[in-house]
N, C-alpha and C positions, 0 to 999 in steps of 0.2 A: 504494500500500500504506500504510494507515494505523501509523500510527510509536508503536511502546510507548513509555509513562510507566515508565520502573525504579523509580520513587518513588512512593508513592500523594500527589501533592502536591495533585491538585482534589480529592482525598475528606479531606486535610485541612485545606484551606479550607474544605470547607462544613460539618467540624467546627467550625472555629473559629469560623463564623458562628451556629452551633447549639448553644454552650455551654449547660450544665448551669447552675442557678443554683448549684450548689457550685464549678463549674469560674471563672465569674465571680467569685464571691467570693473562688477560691483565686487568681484572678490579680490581683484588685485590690490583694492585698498580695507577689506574687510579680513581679510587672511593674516596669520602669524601675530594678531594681536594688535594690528599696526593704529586700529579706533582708539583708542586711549587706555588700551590694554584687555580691552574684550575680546573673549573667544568667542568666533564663532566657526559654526559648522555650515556647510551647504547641499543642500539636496538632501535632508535628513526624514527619515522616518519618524512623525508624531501620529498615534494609532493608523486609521486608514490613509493618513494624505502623506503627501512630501513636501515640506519647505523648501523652499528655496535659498531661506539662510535663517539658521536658529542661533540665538546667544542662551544659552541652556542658564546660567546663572542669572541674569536679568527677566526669564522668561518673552522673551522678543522674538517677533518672527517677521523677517523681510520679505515681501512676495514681492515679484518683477512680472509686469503683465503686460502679453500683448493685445495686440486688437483683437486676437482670441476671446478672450477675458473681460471683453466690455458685457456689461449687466448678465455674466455669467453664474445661473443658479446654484453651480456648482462652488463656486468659487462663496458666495452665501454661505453655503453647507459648512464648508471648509472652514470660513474666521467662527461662526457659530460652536463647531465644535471644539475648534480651539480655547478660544474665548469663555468656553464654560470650563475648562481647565485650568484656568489661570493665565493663560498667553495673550500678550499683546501683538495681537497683528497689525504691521504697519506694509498698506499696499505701494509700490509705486509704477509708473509707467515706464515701461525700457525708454522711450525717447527722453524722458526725466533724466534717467542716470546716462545718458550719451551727450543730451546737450548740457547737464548742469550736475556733477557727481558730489562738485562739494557741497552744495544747497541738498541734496537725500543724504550726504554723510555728516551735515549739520543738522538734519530733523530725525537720522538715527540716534545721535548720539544726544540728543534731548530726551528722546524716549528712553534711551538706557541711562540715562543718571536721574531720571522719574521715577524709575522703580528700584524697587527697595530689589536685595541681592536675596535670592533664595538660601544664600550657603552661611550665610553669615547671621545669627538672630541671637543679639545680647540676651544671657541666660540673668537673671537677679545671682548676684552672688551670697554664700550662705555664708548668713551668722552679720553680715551688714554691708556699705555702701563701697569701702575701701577693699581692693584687690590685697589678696597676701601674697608673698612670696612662692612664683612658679604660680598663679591665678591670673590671668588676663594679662598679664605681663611680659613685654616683649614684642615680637613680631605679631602677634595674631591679638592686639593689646585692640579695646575697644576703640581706644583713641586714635589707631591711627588713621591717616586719611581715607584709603580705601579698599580696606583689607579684599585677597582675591584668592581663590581657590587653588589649589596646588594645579598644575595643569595634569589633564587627564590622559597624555598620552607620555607623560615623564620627562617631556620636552618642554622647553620653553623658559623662560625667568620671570621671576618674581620681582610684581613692579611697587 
């Protein structure tokens, strides 16, 4: 008996092999952290759909649309079920990111300092307000500016 994919992950490999030249250009500056140190992913399995670009710690989802995609029902479905998850979908038009990439990577990068980090949620500390020794202390200290998740693939630096 042939064994189900729960994920569409080979339909979004051969997306990612088949990018859009908008989708290209929007990861050449979206890739390796280059937004202000946000990862993101593209072409990503969230249950039935695929992203087009997910920041999995801000819960953000980029979609790039073409003339396909005008008043498409489908596309509906898709931010709905998101959107009940917790994910902020932000759509734009490929001609958006061809004639104007830093105007979409100024209104992404609004959306991602809008929303609070999934990884990061100050605990109350026990016994009162003052951190003890080896307690919030250090690198992952509440204080700092913008604490960020270890990278997921063991790559990368800590900004």
């Amino acid at each position: 008996m042939p064994q189900l994919d729960p994920r569409p992950t080979k339909r979004a490999q051969e997306l990612r092999n088949n990018a859009t030249d908008a989708e290209r250009k929007l990861w050449l500056r979206l890739s390796r952290r280059q937004l202000d140190g946000f990862k993101f992913s593209r072409q990503m399995p969230v249950g039935p759909f695929i992203c087009d670009f997910l920041c999995r710690e801000r819960m953000i989802v980029v979609e790039l649309d073409g003339s396909q995609h005008a008043e498409n029902p489908r596309d509906v479905r898709r931010t709905a079920y998101l959107e009940a998850r917790g994910y902020r979908v932000v759509r734009f038009w490929n001609h958006e990111v061809s004639d104007n990439i830093d105007g979409v990577l100024t209104v992404i990068l609004a959306e991602l300092r809008a929303r609070r980090s999934r990884f990061h949620t100050p605990l109350p500390l026990a016994g009162g307000d003052e951190p003890r020794s080896g307690e919030g202390v250090g690198a992952n200290s509440y204080d700092s500016p913008t604490p960020r998740p270890p990278p997921a693939s063991g790559r990368g630096s800590w900004r």
